[in-house]
C-alpha positions as a LaTeX table, in Angstrom:
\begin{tabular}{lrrr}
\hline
Residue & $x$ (\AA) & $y$ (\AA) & $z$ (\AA) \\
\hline
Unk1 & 44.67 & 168.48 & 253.84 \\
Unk2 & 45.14 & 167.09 & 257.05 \\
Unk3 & 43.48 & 166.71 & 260.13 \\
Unk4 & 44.86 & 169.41 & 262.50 \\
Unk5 & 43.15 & 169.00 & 265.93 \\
Unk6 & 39.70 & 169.02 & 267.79 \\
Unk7 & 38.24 & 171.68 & 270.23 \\
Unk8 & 37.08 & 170.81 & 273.28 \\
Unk9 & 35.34 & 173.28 & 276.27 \\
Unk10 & 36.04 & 172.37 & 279.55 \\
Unk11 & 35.47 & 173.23 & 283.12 \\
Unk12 & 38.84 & 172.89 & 284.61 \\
Unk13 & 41.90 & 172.78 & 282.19 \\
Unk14 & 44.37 & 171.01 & 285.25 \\
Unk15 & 41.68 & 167.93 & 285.62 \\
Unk16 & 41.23 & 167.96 & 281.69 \\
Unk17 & 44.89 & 167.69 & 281.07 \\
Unk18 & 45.54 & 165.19 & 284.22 \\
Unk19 & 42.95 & 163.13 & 282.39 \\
Unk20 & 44.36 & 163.17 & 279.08 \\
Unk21 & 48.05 & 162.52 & 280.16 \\
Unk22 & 47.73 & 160.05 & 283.04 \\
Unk23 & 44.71 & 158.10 & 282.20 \\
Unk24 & 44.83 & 158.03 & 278.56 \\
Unk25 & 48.54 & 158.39 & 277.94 \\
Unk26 & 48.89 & 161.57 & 275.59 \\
Unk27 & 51.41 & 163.95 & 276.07 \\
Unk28 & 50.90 & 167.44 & 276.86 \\
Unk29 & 52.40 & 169.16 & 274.03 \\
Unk30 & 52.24 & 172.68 & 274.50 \\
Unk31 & 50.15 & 175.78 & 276.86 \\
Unk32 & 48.93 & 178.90 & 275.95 \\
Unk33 & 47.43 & 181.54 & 278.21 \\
Unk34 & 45.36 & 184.80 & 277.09 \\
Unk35 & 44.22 & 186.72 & 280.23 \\
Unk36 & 43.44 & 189.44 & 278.33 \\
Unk37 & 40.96 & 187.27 & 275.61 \\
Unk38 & 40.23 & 185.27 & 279.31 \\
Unk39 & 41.19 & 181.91 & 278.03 \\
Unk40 & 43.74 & 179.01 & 278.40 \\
Unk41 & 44.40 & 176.44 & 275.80 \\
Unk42 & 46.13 & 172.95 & 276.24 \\
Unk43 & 47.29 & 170.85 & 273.25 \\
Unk44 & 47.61 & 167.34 & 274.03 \\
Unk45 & 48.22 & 164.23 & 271.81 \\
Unk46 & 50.71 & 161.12 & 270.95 \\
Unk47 & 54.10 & 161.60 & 270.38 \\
Unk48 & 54.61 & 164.64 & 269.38 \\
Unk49 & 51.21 & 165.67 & 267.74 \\
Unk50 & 51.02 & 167.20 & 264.57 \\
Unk51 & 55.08 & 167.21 & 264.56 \\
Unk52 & 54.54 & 163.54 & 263.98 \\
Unk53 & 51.71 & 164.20 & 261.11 \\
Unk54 & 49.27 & 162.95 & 264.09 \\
Unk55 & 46.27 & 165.09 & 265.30 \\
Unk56 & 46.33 & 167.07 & 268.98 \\
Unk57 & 43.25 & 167.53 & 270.60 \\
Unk58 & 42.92 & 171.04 & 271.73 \\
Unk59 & 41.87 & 171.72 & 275.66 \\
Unk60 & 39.86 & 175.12 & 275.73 \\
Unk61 & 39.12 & 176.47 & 279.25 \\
Unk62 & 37.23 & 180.04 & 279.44 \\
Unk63 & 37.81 & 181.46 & 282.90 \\
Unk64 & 35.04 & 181.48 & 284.95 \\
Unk65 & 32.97 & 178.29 & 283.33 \\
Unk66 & 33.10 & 175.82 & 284.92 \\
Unk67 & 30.27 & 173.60 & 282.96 \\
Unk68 & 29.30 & 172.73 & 279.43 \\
Unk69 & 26.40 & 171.12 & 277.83 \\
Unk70 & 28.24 & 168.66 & 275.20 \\
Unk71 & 24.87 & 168.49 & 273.06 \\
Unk72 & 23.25 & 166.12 & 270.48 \\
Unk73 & 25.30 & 166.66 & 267.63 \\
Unk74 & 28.69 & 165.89 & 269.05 \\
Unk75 & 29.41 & 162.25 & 269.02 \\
Unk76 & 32.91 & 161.19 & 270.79 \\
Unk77 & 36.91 & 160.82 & 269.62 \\
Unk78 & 38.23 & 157.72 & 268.51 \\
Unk79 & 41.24 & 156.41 & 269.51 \\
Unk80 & 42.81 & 152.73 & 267.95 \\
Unk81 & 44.32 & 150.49 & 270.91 \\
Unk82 & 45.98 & 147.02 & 270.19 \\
Unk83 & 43.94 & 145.00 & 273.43 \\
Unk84 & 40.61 & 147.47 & 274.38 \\
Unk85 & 39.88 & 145.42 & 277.36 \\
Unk86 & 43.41 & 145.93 & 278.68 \\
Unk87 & 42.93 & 149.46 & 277.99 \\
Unk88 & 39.90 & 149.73 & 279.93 \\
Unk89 & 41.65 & 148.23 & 283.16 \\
Unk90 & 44.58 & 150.95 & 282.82 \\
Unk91 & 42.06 & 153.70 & 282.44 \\
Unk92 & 39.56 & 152.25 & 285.75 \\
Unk93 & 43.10 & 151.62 & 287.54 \\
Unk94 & 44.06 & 155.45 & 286.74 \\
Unk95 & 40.82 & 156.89 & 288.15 \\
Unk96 & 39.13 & 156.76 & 284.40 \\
Unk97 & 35.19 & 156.09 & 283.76 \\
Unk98 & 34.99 & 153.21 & 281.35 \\
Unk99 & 30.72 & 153.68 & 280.19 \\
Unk100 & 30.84 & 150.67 & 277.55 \\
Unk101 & 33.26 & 147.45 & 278.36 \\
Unk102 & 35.27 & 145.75 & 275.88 \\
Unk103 & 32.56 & 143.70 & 273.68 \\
Unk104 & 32.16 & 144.19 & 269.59 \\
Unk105 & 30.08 & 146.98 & 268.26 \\
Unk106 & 26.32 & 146.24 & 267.41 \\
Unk107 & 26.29 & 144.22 & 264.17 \\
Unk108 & 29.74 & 143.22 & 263.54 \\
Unk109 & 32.87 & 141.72 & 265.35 \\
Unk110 & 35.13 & 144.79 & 265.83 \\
Unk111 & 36.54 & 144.81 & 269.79 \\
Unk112 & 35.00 & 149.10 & 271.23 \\
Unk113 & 35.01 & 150.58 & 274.34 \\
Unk114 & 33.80 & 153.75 & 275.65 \\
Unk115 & 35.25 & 156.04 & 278.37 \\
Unk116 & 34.33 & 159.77 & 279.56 \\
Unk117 & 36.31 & 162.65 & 279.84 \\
Unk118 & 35.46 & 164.74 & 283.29 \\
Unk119 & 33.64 & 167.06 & 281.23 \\
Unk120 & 31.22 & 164.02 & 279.83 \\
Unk121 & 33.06 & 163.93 & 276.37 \\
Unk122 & 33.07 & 160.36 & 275.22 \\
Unk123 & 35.95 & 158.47 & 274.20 \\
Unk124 & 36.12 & 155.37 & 271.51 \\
Unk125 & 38.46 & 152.72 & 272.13 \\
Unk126 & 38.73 & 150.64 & 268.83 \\
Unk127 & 40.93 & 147.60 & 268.78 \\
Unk128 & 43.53 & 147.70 & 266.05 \\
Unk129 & 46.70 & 145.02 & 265.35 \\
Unk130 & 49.77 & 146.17 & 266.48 \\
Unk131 & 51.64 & 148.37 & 263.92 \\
\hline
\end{tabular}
């Protein structure tokens, strides 16, 4: 098994997807639209997603909500980024909210970040050597 790709609601697929390409650098992989179900999906990614053996993350947009409560039991996406506080200036450069700056995580030495989606998902940067 494999990890496929993660769900997310959101209030305005266009902003979700300008988000996800321009500020955090994924490619929009592929659109699917189901008026008569009334919903519009967006798979976005790196590279080319689960072509590549990597997982997409899965843009859901019901028509007519705009807003979602993300909840207590959701807890972010984690993405590995060779310099995190580089990262963070691209992302406030693009437009991006960066909510945690470059520093290590509570109790050890490993370089996070966090930045929000516009729909208030969370994001974990998570510095990794180059491959």
């Amino acid at each position: 098994m494999n990890v496929l790709h993660t769900m997310l609601r959101v209030g305005n697929l266009e902003r979700a997807v300008d988000f996800y390409t321009r500020v955090l650098g994924m490619n929009l992989l592929r659109e699917t639209d189901v008026p008569s179900q009334k919903y519009k999906l967006a798979f976005v990614g790196y590279g080319r997603g689960n072509a590549d053996g990597g997982a997409e993350i899965e843009l859901t947009y019901n028509y007519g909500v705009e807003d979602y409560e993300p909840g207590t039991a959701f807890g972010h996406i984690a993405l590995g980024v060779t310099d995190v506080a580089a990262a963070c200036a691209r992302i406030r450069e693009a437009g991006g909210k960066v909510v945690r700056d470059a520093g290590p995580v509570k109790g050890g030495t490993t370089v996070i970040a966090f930045v929000q989606d516009p729909d208030g998902y969370k994001i974990e940067l998570i510095q990794r050597p180059a491959a």
